[in-house]
Structure formats: structure tokens, C-alpha cells
C-alpha positions as a printed Julia matrix, in Angstrom:
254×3 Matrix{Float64}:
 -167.16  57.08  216.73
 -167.71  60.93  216.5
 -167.44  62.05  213.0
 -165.06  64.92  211.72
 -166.79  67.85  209.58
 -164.89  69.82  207.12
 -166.25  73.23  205.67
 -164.02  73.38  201.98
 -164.44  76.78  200.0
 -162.74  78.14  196.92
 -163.01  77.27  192.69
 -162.3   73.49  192.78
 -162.96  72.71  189.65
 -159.63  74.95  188.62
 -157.39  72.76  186.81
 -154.59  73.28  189.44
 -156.6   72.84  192.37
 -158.35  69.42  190.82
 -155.42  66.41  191.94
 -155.51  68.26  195.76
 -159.47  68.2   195.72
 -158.96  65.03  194.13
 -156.92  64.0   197.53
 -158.68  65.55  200.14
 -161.99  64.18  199.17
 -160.78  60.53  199.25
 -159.25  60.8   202.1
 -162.25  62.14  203.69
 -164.36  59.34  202.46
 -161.95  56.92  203.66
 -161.87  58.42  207.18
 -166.01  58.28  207.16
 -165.63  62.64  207.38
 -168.42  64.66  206.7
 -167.85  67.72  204.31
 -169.8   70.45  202.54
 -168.45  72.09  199.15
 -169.07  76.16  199.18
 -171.44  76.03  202.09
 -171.2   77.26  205.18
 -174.45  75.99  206.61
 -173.04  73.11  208.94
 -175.67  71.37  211.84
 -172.26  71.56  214.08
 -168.98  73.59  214.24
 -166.52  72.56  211.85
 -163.1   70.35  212.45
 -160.78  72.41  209.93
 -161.62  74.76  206.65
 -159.71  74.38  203.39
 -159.56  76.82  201.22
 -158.19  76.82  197.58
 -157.74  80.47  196.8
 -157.11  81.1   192.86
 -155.66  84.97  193.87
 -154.86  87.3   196.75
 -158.1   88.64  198.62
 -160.61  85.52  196.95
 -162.16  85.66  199.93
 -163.6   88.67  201.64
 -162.81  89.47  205.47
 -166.01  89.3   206.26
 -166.29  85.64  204.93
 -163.01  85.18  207.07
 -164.55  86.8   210.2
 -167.85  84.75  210.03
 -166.26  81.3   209.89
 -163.88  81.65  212.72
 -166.78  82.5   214.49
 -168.98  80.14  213.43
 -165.88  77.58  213.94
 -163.61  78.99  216.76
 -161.26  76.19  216.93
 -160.91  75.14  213.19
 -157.52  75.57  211.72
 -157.91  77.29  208.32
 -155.53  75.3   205.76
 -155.1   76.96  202.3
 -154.34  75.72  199.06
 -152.82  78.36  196.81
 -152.75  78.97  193.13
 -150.09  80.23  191.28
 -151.52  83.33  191.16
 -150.7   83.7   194.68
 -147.23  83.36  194.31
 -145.49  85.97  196.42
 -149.11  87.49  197.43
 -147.75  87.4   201.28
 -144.88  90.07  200.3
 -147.74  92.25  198.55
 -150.83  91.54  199.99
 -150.36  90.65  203.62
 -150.78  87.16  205.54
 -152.98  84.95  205.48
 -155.64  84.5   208.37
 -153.84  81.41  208.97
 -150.13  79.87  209.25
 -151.32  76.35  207.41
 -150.84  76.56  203.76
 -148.74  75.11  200.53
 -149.23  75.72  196.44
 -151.26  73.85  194.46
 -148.18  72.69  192.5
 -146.34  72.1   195.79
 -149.35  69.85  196.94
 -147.4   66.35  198.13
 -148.54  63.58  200.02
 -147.28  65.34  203.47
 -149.89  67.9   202.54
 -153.18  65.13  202.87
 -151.48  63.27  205.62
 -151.34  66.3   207.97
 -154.66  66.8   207.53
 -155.92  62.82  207.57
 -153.89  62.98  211.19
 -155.88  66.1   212.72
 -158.83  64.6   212.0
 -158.31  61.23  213.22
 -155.49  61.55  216.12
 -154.72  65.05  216.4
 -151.02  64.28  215.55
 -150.32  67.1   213.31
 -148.83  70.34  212.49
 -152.4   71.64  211.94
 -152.64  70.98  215.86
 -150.4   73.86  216.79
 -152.04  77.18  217.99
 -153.83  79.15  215.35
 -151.44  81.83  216.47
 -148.14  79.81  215.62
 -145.36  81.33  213.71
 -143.38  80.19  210.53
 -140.71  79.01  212.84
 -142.9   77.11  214.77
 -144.07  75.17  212.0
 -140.85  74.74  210.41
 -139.47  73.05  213.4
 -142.62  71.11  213.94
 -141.98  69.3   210.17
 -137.93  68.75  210.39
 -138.77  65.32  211.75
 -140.73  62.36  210.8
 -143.52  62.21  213.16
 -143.4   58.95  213.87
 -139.9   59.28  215.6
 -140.33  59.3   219.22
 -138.17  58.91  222.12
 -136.27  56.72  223.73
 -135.09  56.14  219.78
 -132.36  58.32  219.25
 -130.47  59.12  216.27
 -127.5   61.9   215.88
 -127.53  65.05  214.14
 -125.02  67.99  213.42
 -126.38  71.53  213.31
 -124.19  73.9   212.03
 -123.27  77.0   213.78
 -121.36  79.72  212.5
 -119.9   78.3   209.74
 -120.27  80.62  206.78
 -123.76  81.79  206.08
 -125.19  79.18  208.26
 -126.06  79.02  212.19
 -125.48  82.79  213.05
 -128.31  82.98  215.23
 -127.88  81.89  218.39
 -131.32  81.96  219.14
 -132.59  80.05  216.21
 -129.61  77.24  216.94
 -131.02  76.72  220.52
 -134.72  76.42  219.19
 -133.47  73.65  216.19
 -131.44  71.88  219.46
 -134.43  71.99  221.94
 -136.92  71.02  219.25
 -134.92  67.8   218.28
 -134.44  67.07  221.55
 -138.08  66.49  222.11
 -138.34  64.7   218.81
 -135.94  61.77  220.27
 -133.03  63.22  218.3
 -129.38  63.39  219.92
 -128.13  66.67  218.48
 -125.03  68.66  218.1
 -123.48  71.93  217.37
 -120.85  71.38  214.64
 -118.96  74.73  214.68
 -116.13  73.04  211.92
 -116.69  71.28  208.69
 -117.57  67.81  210.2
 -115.16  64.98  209.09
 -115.91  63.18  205.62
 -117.09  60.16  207.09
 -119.9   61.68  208.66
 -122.91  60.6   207.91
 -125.21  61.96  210.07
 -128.55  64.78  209.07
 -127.2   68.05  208.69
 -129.11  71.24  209.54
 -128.28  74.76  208.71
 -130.28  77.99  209.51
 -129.17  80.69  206.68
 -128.6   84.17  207.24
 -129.26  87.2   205.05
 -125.95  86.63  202.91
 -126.79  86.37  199.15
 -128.23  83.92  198.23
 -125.34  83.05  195.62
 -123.32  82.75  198.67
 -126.04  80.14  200.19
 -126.28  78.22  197.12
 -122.05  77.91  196.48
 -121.48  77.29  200.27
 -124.37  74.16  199.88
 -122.54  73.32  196.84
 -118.94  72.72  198.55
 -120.56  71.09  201.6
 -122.27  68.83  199.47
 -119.12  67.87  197.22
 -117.93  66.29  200.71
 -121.45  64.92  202.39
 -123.08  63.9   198.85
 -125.01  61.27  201.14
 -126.33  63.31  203.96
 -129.83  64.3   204.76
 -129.01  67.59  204.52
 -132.16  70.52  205.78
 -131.4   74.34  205.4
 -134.41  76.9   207.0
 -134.29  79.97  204.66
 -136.14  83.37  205.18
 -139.22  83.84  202.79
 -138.35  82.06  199.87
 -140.17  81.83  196.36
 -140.79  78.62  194.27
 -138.43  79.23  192.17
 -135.64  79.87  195.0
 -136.78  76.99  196.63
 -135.21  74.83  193.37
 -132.36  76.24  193.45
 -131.57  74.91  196.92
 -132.66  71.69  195.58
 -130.31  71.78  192.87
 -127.74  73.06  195.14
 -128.19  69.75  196.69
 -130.09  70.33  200.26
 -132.53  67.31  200.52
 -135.08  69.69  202.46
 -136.2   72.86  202.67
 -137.72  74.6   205.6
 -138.97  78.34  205.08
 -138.35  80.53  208.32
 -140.8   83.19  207.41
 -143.97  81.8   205.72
């Protein structure tokens, strides 16, 4: 059996990075994965690279340069700390599209990267040059939904601040499609018996006006699955939605 090898750099031993290094390095050991600690010295090229980056520009772009060359195909995954908190509106993107915060760190996190290294099943499997969108779509649905299983959803389209881009509303159709999902555009308030997932794509109104038009939807479908994509949005946005009462949330722009 060929054996994965994983190149992990950054300050581990930070307090917020230590329950995902924790993670990662059981879950290597359980997968029989080779890994070296703040070394880039590897016999062959590495699998993926996580990074846990304490603040914007950690690590230099030389550093960057040298292991995508050394490792051409390995997705970079970073770990953020808090002190990167809104670092991609002030200090440009990352040299990758794969990341979360420390504090975000869930299970999802470990199992995307367990998958890539054992079946390739993964978000982290998608082009080094995907988008935010791309990714987005990619997580809406439990990966172990396939077809011919299907199972209806509403997407809302043009209903308030939600589904006002045509475009994005025919990439959320196509992409559940191919999940094994039987979708539908839902241009009214659907009936109160509905039960089926909801998805919304938001616009740029307020987000007030987000948050009070999730809050009216939700007095009807308190039971829904209910997944809104929002542009760019900080931590402490991304509770609010919560609160609202979305049981997902999918950021458009990462």
C-alpha cells in the first residue's frame, strides 16, 4: 500500500492551533501517513502541506514558491489564527483556496483531509486553481450522497435578497444535480408544509435585510435544512446567520 507524506509547517505548539494538530496527527497515524514537522527535507514529493499561520505573511513567498515546486501537485490547506481574521480583505489571498480558523476547526475539517489521502474523495481534490464558489458548491452536500438516490430541494430565486443571480441559481441547480439531488426553483414562499432543504444565494442588500428576511422565513420553515451562500463574510457575521436561524453557511468569496 503506497504511503501518503504530509509536509506540516507553522507554530503548533500555539494554544489555538494545539486540538487541530492534535487531530491531524492522529489521523495521520491512523491512516499509516508519513509526516515531517517544520521540515521540508522529504525523500519524495509531498501528498498535501498544512500550514497553521499565527498572522498574515508567516510565511515568506519564497518559502511558498519553493514548496510548490518541490511538491507540484500538493494542495496547500491552512489553518488560521485569529490573528488572521479578515487578513484576505487587507493582505491579499492566500496561495491556496483550502483553509478554515483555528476556532472554526470541526470534524469536516480532518475528514476532508483523511479522504484525499486515502480515496481522493474530497474538496482538497479540486484544482489548485478553484474558486470560492467552486468550493462552496462542492460542500452543500454530504459526500456520501450519490445518485440514483434522490432527494428534493427548493432554491430560491428572486425572492427578496435571495436568488438574484441567475448565474449563480443555474450553478447551485447543475451542481445538485450531479450530487443525486432533484432540485427546484421556488420563485414564491413555498407552502408551510414544506419540508424540503432550502437554499438561498444572498445579494449585496444589507445585511439587516438578510438577517430579518431569514428570520420571517424561518418563523414558517423552523424545521428545514435551510443553507444561505453569502459574499465574504467574517466570524462574527457568520453567527449572526446562525442565530438568524440558517442551519449552514456557505461563503461565496473566500
Amino acid at each position: 500500500m503506497e504511503t501518503s507524506c504530509v509536509i506540516i509547517r507553522g507554530r503548533v505548539e500555539r494554544k489555538e492551533f494545539r486540538e487541530p494538530f492534535r487531530q491531524s496527527i492522529e489521523m495521520l497515524q491512523q491512516i499509516g501517513a508519513s509526516y515531517r514537522v517544520n521540515s521540508v527535507a522529504t525523500e519524495e514529493p509531498a501528498d498535501i502541506v498544512l500550514f497553521f499561520q499565527s498572522y498574515p505573511h508567516e510565511f515568506s513567498r519564497f518559502e511558498l514558491e519553493q514548496l510548490r515546486h518541490n511538491n507540484p501537485f500538493a494542495p496547500f490547506f491552512f489553518v488560521l489564527g485569529v490573528c488572521c481574521e479578515g487578513m484576505l480583505r487587507t493582505a491579499g489571498p492566500l496561495d491556496s483556496p483550502f483553509y478554515c480558523y483555528a476556532h472554526g476547526w470541526n470534524d469536516g475539517e480532518i475528514e476532508q483531509i483523511r479522504r484525499f489521502l486515502t480515496d481522493k474523495s474530497s474538496v482538497l481534490s479540486l484544482p489548485l486553481t478553484a474558486e470560492g464558489d467552486e468550493i462552496a458548491l462542492f460542500d452543500v452536500s454530504p459526500a456520501d450522497l450519490r445518485p440514483p438516490l434522490l432527494r428534493e430541494l427548493l432554491i430560491l430565486t428572486h425572492f427578496g435578497p435571495f436568488g438574484n443571480d441567475s448565474a449563480m441559481n443555474l450553478l447551485l441547480f447543475d451542481e445538485q444535480r450531479k450530487q443525486g439531488f432533484a432540485p427546484e426553483f421556488c420563485r414564491r414562499l413555498p407552502p408551510a408544509a414544506c419540508r424540503l432543504p432550502i437554499l438561498a444565494d444572498t445579494d449585496d442588500s444589507p445585511r439587516e435585510k438578510i438577517l430579518e428576511s431569514i428570520q420571517r422565513l424561518r418563523e414558517q420553515f423552523a424545521d428545514n435544512e435551510f443553507t444561505v451562500y453569502v459574499d465574504s463574510p467574517r466570524i462574527d457575521e457568520i453567527n449572526d446567520y446562525f442565530q438568524a436561524g440558517v442551519t449552514q453557511v456557505l461563503p461565496k468569496t473566500r
